[in-house]
N, C-alpha and C positions, 0 to 999 in steps of 0.2 A: 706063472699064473699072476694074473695082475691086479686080479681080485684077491688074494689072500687077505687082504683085512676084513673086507666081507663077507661073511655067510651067505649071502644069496644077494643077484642081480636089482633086487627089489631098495635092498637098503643104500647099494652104491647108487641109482638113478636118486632114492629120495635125497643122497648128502649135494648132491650134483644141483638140484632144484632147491636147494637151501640156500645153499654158496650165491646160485642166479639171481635170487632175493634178495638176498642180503647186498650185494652187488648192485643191484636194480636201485635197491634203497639209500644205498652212497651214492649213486650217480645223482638218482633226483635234486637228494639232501644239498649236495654242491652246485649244481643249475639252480636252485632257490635263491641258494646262496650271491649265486653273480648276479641273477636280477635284482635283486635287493642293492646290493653293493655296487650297482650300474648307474650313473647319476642320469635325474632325468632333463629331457630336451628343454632350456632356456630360450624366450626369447624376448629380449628387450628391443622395448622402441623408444626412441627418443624423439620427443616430439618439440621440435624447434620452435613455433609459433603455434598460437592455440587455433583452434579449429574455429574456424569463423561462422558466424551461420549468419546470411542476411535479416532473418528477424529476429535477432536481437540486437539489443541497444547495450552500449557500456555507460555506466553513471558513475560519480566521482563528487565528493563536496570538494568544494574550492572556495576561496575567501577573493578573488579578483579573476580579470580576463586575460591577464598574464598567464595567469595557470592552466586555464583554455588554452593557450595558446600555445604554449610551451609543451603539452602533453600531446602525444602520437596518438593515433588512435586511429585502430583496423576496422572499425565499422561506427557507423555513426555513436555519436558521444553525447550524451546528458550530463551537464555540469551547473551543478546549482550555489550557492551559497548556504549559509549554515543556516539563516533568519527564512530562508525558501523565497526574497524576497527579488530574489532575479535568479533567473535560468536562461543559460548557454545551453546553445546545439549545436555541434562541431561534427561538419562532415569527413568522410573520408579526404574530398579533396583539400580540405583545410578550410573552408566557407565556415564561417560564425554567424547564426543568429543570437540575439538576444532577445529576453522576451521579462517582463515585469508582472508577476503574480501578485495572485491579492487569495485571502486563506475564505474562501465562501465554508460557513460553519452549516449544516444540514441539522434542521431542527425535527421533534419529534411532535405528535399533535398537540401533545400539554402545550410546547412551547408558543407552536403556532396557534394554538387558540387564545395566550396570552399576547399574545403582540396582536390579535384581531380584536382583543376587549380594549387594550389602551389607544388602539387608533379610534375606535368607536368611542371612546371617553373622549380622548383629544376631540373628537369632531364636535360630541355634542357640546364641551367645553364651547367652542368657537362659536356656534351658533347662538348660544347664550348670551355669548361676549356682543355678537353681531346685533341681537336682538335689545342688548341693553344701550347699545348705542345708537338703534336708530331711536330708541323711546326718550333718550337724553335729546338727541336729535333732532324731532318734531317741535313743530314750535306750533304751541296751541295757540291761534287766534283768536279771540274772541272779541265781537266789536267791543268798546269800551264808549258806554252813552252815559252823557254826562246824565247823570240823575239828579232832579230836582223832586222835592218835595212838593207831592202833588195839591195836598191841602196844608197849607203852612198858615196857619194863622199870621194877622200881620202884627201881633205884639210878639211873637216868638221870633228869635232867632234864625235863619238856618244856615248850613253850614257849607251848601252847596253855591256856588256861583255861578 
């Protein structure tokens, strides 16, 4: 009999369904186990030159046109000086323009209504100037008759000739 440890069929099936559990549950436990312990897919790229995009610009301060000139450049190049007071453009194909800035300051209305009063002063200034010098200017005429005394007695004096 092969059941002898058993009392009845009931108890050998449930030790049988125990073991399968338990069994089940080491299996799992170790399949967990190696995906954990599975390293994951790498992939590197290495990117030799950078991605170019036609609209954009590369910029650089530079203190001369040597430096423009000496530097590569994969798409067009803005190279200025430090003072902003000349800017390089350096093509792909190597072509140089240079170009001479000037810093235009953007004023706010205070500002600009102070430089509308002093031009309005300056002007009226000048027409005053203009006005006092035509009045220095004008030369009054007036006949000059010789005046003689019209009743002068003849024992008086006079002064007129």
């Amino acid at each position: 009999m092969a059941y002898g440890y058993y009392p009845n069929n009931q108890y050998y099936m449930q030790d049988l369904q125990n073991m399968r559990d338990r069994i089940e549950n080491q299996i799992r436990n170790i399949q967990q186990q190696n995906q954990m312990q599975q390293p994951t897919n790498l992939t590197q790229n290495f990117q030799i030159a950078p991605n170019v995009n036609n609209n954009e610009i590369e910029s650089k301060y530079v203190n001369s046109i040597d430096e423009v000139k000496n530097t590569f450049v994969m798409k067009m190049g803005v190279f200025v000086n430090k003072d902003f007071s000349t800017l390089w453009v350096k093509e792909v194909n190597g072509n140089i323009r240079t170009f001479k800035t000037e810093e235009i300051i953007e004023l706010d209305e205070k500002d600009r209504e102070i430089l509308d009063l002093q031009r309005q002063v300056n002007e009226l200034k000048g027409m005053i100037n203009n006005n006092a010098n035509e009045y220095d200017n004008t030369n009054i005429i007036e006949p000059i008759e010789s005046k003689k005394p019209q009743r002068v007695s003849n024992n008086k004096r006079s002064n007129a000739k």
